[in-house]
Every structure is written in C-alpha cells, then in structure tokens.
C-alpha positions in Angstrom: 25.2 -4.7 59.3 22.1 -6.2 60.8 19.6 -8.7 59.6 17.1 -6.7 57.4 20.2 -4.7 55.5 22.0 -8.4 55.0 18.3 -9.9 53.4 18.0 -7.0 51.2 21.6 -8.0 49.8 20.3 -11.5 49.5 17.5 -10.4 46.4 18.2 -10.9 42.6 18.0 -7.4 40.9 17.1 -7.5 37.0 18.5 -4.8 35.1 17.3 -4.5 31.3 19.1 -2.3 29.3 17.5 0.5 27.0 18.7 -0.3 23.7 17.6 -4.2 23.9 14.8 -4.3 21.1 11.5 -5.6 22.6 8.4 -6.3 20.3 6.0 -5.8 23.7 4.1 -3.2 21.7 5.3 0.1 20.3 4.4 2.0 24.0 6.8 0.4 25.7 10.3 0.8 26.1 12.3 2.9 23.0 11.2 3.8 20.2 10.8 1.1 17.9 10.9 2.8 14.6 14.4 5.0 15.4 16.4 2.2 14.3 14.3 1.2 11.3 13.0 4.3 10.0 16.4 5.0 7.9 16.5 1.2 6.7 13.0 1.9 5.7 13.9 4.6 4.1 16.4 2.6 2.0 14.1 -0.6 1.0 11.7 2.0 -0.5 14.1 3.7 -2.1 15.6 0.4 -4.1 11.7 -0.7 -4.5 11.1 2.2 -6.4 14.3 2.8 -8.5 14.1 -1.0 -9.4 10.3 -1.0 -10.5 11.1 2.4 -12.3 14.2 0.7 -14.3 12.2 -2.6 -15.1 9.3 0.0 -16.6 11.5 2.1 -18.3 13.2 -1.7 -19.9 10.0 -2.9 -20.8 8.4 0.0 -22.3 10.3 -0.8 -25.3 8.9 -4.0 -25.3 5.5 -2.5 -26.0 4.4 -4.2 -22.2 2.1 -2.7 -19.2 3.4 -0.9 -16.3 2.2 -3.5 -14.3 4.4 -6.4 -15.8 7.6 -4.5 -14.4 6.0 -4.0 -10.8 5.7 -7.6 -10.9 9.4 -8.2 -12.0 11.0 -5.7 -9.9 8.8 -7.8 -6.8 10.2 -10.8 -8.3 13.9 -10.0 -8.4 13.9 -8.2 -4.9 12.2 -10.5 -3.1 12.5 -13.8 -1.9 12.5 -15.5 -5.4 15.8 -13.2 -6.9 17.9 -11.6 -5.2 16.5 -12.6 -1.4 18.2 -16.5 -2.1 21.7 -14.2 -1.5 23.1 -13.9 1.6 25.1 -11.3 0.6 21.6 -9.1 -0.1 19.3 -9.9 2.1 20.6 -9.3 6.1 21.5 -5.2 4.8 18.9 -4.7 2.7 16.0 -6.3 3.6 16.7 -8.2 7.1 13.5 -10.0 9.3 14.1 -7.6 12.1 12.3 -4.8 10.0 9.5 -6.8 8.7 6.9 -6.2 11.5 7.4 -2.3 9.5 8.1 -3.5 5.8 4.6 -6.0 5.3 2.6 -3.5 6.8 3.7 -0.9 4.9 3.5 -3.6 1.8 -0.3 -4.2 2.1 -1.0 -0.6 2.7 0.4 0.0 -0.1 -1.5 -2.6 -2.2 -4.7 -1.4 -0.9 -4.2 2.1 -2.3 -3.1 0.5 -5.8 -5.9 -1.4 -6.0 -8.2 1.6 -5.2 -6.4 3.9 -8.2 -6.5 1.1 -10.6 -10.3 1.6 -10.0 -10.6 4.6 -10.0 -8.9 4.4 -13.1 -11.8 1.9 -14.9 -13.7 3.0 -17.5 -17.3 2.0 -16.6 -18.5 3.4 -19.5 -17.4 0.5 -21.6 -19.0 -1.8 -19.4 -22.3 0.0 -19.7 -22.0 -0.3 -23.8 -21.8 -3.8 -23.8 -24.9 -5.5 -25.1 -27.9 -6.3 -22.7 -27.2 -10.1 -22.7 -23.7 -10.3 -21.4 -24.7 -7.8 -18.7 -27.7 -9.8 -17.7 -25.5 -12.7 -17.2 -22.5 -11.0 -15.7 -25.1 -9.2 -13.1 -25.3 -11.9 -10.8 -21.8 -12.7 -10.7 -21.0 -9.8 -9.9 -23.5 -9.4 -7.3 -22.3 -13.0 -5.5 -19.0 -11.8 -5.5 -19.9 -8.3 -3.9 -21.6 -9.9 -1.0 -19.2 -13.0 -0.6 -16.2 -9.8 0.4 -17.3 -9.3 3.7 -16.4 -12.5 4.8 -13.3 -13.7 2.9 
C-alpha cells in the first residue's frame, strides 16, 4: 500500500441514510408526503365524521352549523382530546403539522369565501339610507386597512 492509498483511508466518510426525514425543502431527499399522506388521510377523516356528528347532535337543539364546527375543533384539538397522550402522538402527532396547518388555513380561506358567497346583499341594500350612510365608511376603513394586516 503506498502513501496516497493509506491518506485516502485516513478521510471521514458521511453516509446518510434514505429514510431519515429531513425538513430541507420538499426537493430534496424522499418524498416527504409518502409517509404522511395516509395519516392525513386519517385526521381528515375524524375532522369530518366528528364535525358531522356534533351537527347532526345540535340540530336538535335548534343551533347553526357553525356552532358544531367549532365544538368538533374544540374537542379534537389541543383544548379536548389533544391534553391525552393516549390521542394525540397516533392521531394528530407534530411531525405532520408542517402538512396539517397548511391544509387548515387553506381550508378556512375557502369557508370564508362560501359563507360570502352565501350573503344576502340584498338585505343590506333594504336597510334605510341612515344606517348605510353611517356604516359606509366603516366599511370602507376596513376594506383598505386588509392589505396590510
């Protein structure tokens, strides 16, 4: 063996395995949705069978759709059953919520935009000319105050 061969044994060689899950962006290394995708799957699937079992309880009660989304987010998340330890590594563990909030806020976005598509403007354009003439600029502050919240 001469010199050169004996140096190149001298060198510290990193090896990194495949499967190790690396949050350098979702280009490089493995996929990093192959291992989530299927717990996704499941957290959407007790989201909505939850919020549909809290509407279908409180539409006895005479109350809004939207009071059981709020309950069903109550009692899944953090502030129910998320205290458990038991619940929350299978079900809804950190490692996937780089996927889940996403997802989440995406998802609030497109609520927000049916629930106004779902307004009836025409009520608001009934109401008498002095509460509209106050409400105007309100409205209009609040319009061009988005932009930069």
């Amino acid at each position: 063996m001469n010199y050169t061969e004996f140096q190149q044994l001298n060198h510290t060689v990193l090896c990194y395995a495949e499967t190790i899950y690396r949050f350098n962006g979702v280009w490089e290394g493995p996929d990093p949705l192959s291992p989530i995708l299927p717990l996704f799957i499941l957290q959407i699937t007790i989201a909505i069978f939850a919020t549909r079992l809290f509407l279908l309880l409180l539409r006895a009660a005479n109350q809004p759709p939207f009071v059981g989304e709020i309950l069903s987010g109550i009692i899944l998340g953090p502030s129910g059953l998320g205290r458990f330890e038991t619940y929350r590594p299978y079900c809804f563990p950190t490692y996937a919520l780089p996927v889940l909030e996403p997802m989440a806020h995406f998802a609030l976005v497109c609520y927000a935009f049916l629930m106004g598509l779902e307004m009836d403007l025409h009520s608001v354009w009934r109401t008498e000319e002095r509460p509209r003439r106050l409400l105007q600029p309100e409205f209009s502050f609040r319009f061009a105050q988005a932009p930069f919240v």
